[in-house]
N, C-alpha and C positions, 0 to 999 in steps of 0.2 A: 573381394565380396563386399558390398555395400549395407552399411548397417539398419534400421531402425528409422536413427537421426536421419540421413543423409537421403533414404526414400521419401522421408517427410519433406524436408529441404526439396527435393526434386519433386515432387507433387504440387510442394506451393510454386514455386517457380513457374510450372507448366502454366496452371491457372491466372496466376501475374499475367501470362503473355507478354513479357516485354515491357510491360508498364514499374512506372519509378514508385517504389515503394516510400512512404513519407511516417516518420515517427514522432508522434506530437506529445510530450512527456510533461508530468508537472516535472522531473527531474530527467535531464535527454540522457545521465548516464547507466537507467533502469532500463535502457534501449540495446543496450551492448549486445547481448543475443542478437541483435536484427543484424548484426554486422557481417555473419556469414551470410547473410542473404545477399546475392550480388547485385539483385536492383533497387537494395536502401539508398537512396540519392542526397536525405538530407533527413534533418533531424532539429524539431524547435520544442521549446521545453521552457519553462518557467524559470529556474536554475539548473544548473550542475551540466553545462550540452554536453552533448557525447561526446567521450572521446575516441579520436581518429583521424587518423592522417589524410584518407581516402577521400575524405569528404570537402567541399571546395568552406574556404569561412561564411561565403555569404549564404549558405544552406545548412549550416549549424550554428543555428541561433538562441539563444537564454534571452530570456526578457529582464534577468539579473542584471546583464553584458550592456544591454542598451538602458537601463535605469542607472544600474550602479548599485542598487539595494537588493538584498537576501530577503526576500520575506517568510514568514512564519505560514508554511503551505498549510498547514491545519486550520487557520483563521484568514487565509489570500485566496480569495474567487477573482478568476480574469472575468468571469460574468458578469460580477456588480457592477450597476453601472456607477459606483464611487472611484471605479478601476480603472475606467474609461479616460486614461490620460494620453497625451501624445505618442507615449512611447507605445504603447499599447497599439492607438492606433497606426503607427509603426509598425510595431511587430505582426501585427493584422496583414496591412499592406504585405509585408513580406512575404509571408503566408500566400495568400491571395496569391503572389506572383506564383510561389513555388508548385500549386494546382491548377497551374493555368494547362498544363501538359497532361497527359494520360500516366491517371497514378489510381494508387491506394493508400489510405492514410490510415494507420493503427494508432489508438489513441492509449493513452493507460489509463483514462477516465473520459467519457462523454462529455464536453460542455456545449452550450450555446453557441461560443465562440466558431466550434468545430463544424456544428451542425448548420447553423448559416452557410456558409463556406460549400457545404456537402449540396445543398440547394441550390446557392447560387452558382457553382460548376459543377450540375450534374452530367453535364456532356465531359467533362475531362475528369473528376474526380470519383472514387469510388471509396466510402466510407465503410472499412471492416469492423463495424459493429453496431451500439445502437445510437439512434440520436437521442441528445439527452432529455427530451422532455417524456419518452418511454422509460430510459433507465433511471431517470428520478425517481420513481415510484418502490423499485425496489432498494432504496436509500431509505426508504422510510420503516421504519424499525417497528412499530407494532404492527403495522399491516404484517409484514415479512413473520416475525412471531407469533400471532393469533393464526395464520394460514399454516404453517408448518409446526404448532402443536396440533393443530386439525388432524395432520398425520402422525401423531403419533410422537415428537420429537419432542426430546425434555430440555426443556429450557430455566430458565432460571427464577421462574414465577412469578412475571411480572405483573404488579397492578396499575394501572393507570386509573389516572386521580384529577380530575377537573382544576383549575386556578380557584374556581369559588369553594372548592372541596378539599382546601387543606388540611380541616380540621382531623376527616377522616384520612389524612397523611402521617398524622401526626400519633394516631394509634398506632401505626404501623411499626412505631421506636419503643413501641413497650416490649415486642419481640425479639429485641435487637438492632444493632447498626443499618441502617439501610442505606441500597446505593440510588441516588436519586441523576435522573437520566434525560436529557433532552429527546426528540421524536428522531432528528437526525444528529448523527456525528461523527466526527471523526479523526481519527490520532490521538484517544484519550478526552478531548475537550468533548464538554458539555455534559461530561460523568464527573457525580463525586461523590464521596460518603460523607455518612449525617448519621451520628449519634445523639444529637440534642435536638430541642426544635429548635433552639435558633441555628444551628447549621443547617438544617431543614429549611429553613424559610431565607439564610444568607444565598443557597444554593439551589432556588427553585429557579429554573431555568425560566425566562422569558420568550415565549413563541407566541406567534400568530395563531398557532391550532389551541393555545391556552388548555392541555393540558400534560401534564407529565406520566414518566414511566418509574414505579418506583420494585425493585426487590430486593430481597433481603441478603445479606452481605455472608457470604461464603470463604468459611476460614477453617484448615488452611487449603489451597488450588494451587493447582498448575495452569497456568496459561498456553493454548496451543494453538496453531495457526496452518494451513495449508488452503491448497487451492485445486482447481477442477479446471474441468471446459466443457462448455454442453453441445452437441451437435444438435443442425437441423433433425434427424433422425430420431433424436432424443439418445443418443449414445452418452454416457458419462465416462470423461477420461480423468483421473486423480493424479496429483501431484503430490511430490514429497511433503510430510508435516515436517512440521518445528517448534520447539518449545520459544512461545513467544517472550520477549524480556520488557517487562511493565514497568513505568515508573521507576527505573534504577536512579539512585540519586546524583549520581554524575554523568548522566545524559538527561535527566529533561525535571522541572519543577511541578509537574503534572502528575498527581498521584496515580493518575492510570494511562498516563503519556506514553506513547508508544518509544520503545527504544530499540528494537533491532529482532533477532533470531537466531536460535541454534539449531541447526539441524543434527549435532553430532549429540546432542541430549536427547534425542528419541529412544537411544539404547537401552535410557533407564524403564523406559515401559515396559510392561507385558503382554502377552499377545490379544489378549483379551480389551485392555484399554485402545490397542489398536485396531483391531476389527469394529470395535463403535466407533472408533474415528469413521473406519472406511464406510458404515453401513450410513454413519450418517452425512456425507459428503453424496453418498449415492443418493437419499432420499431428498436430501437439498439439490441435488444435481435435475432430480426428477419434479419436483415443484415448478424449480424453472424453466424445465422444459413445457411443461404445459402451462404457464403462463407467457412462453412464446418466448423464453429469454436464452441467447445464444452466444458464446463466445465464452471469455475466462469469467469465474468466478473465484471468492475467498469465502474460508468460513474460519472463526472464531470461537473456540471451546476453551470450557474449563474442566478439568481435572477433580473432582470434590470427591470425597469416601470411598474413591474405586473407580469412580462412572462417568462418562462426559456428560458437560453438560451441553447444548448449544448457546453462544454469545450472539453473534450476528453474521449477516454476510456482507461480503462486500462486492458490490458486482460490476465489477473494475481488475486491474489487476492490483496488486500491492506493494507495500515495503518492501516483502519477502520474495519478491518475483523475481529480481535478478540475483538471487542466488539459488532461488529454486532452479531457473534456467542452467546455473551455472552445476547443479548436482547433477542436472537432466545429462547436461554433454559430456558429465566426468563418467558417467555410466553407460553412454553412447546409446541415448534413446530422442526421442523428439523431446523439446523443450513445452513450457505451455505456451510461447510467442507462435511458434510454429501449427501447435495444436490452435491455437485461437483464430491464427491467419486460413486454415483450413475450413475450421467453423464457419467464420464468420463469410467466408466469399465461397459456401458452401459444398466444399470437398465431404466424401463421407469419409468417417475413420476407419481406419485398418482392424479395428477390436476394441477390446475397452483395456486397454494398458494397463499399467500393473495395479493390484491393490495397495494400500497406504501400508500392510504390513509387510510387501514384498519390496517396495521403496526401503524402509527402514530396514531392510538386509543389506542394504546394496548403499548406502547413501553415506556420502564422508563425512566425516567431522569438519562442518565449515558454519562458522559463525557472524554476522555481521551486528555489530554493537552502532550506535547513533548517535552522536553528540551534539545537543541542542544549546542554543546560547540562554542558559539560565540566570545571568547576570540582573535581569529585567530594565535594562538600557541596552540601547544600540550599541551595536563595538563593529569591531574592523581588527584586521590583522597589526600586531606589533612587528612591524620588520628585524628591531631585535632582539626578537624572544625568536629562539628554532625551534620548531614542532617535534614529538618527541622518538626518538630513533626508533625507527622501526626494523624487529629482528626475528628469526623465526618463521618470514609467510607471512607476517601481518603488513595488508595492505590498508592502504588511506587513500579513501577517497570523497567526491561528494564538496572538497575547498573550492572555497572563493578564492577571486583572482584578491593580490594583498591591496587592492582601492576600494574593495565593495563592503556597504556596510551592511550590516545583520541584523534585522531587526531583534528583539526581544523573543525564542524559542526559535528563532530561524536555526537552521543546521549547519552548523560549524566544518564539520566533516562526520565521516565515518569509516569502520575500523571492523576491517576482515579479516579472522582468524583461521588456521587450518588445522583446528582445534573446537572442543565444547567449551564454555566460559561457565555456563550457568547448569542446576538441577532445579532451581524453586521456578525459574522467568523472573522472581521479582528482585534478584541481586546476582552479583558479578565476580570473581574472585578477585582477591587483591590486584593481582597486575594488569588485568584488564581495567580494573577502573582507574588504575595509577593512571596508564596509556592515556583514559578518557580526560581525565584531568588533567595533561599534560598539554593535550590537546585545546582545551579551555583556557588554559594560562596563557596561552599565544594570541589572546587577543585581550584590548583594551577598550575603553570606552570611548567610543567613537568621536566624538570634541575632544579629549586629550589627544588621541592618535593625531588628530589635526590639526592642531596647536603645534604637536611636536616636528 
């Protein structure tokens, strides 16, 4: 008898009709789900390509691979045109070839890059989901929080404050620490807190829209994290939460740097903090639908006095996506890759899948931790320094080949447990962060490595 999962698999398949499925990643190894799909043909990705035997070399491609350099995905746009170096337009050409055929290309972010490409082979290519100058808009964070406190959603009370209007910023610290916010962001960058004015005014963010987002700093929280998929129909399907891991201090120097997820930390909740997760991933689910937006979504909450709060969305999918996928198939249900590919090349859904608190009955203790290169120099791997044994179920993944260098927050690896690591989000038990720091010792500063 055929499960869930494997109707879903066989639905999207149908609709493929035979056409090559194409996965274009900032990281190709957030793809691995696509691999039961049988007509995943190839896989290109900023770093980390999928891994896979099946796949021939010249159709799983890292822009890493043909650079040689790691970069920092939080502050690396393949769009700018500062980006626009040979290898790029390489990795382009490649591309290009690989859509010259009858495909579908699933993105884990919309860029420029993609959506040219969707234009220029609209007769062979078929893009599942938006092109990016649609889904920019919902990147933009007060828009996205002014519309959904409209509905009713509690957010974190954000003011926004003009560049010539600091003065009235600067009230705002008689209240307390404020977290002062750029309009877009992402992976932690472009948030900080400010207790003084002059950390106020070191960390007033510089944009084109001139002006910022500021609220007032919330202690103590939990950080949590899950995902959705909206149908044409306006269906909301919910993905497992996880308690998100912020700023740990042996994965990233960024005080609200993203650093990985736990899903087996959900247990610590109650039922009640879990039903406003679900009520409010529905309502966010439902905004987007009538603003026309389809495929995966993420949302970001906080935990403060009992209550969630909403943080932001991400309308993309996420860090947490290939292990959400990976709790989806341990419970044998459709993954969100599956759920999105259906969205987006408009299959209707089978129901609205489970609620966030019937997930968190069901969902394993699986963790994944981040390891970002905080050194603030480039490094590269020490060939002999050995990474650090891994026992238990704890997988690594996410490394550079030992010639590529790192820039400055690039990611080192990362580190999956089949276990909880964290209860706050914002720290780690001892041996996970040994692990993490073990991890980090394996590489050096990039001119010594060279030298040597």
């Amino acid at each position: 008898m055929s499960s869930a999962a494997d109707d879903a698999l066989a639905t999207v398949r149908t609709v493929l009709a035979g056409r090559h499925l194409i996965w274009f990643g900032i990281r190709g190894e957030d793809g691995e789900a696509l691999l039961r799909v049988p007509e995943l043909s190839s896989s290109f990705s900023i770093i980390a390509k999928l891994r896979s035997s099946s796949l021939p070399e010249r159709s799983n491609v890292s822009l890493e691979g043909l650079t040689g350099v790691r970069e920092d995905l939080d502050t690396y746009d393949i769009d700018d045109p500062g980006s626009r170096t040979a290898d790029v337009v390489d990795f382009r050409r490649r591309l290009l070839n690989e859509v010259s055929g009858p495909c579908v290309m699933v993105t884990y972010r919309p860029s420029a890059l993609v959506s040219a490409l969707a234009f220029a082979k609209a007769d062979t290519m078929t893009l599942a989901g938006l092109y990016k100058d649609r889904q920019q808009a919902f990147e933009h964070k007060p828009w996205v929080e002014t519309s959904l406190a409209n509905r009713g959603v509690r957010g974190l009370g954000w003011t926004y404050v003009a560049d010539e209007h600091r003065h009235l910023a600067r009230r705002h610290l008689h209240d307390g620490p404020q977290v002062v916010r750029a309009n877009r962001s992402s992976g932690g960058v472009g948030i900080a807190l400010a207790r003084t004015e002059e950390e106020l005014e070191a960390n007033w963010p510089e944009q084109q829209e001139a002006f910022v987002g500021l609220a007032p700093y919330l202690s103590p929280t939990v950080p949590l994290n899950f995902s959705g998929c909206v149908f044409p129909d306006g269906t909301v399907r919910l993905h497992p939460a996880s308690v998100q891991l912020v700023g740990i201090p042996s994965c990233t120097d960024r005080p609200f740097g993203y650093a990985g997820n736990d899903f087996g930390a959900l247990k610590f909740f109650d039922r009640k903090i879990l039903e406003e997760l679900d009520n409010l991933g529905r309502t966010v689910g439902a905004w987007l639908h009538h603003e026309r937006y389809e495929g995966v979504f993420g949302v970001d909450a906080l935990v403060h006095n009992g209550a969630v709060h909403f943080t932001e969305i991400n309308a993309r999918f996420q860090g947490s996506s290939a292990l959400s996928a990976r709790v989806a198939r341990e419970v044998d249900v459709p993954d969100l890759f599956l759920d999105h590919l259906a969205a987006t090349l408009g299959v209707a859904p089978d129901g609205d899948g489970m609620s966030i608190t019937e997930w968190a009955s069901m969902q394993p203790d699986l963790s994944k931790l981040v390891v970002h290169n905080t050194s603030g120099t480039q490094v590269t791997h020490d060939p002999s320094t050995q990474l650090p044994d891994l026992r238990h179920g704890v997988r690594l993944d996410q490394l550079p080949s030992t010639d590529t260098v790192i820039r400055p927050d690039g990611v080192l690896g990362s580190l999956t447990f089949s276990r909880s690591v964290t209860e706050s989000g914002f720290a780690v038990d001892d041996a996970v962060s040994d692990l993490a720091h073990g991890v980090a010792t394996a590489y050096v500063p990039a001119a010594a490595a060279d030298l040597a």
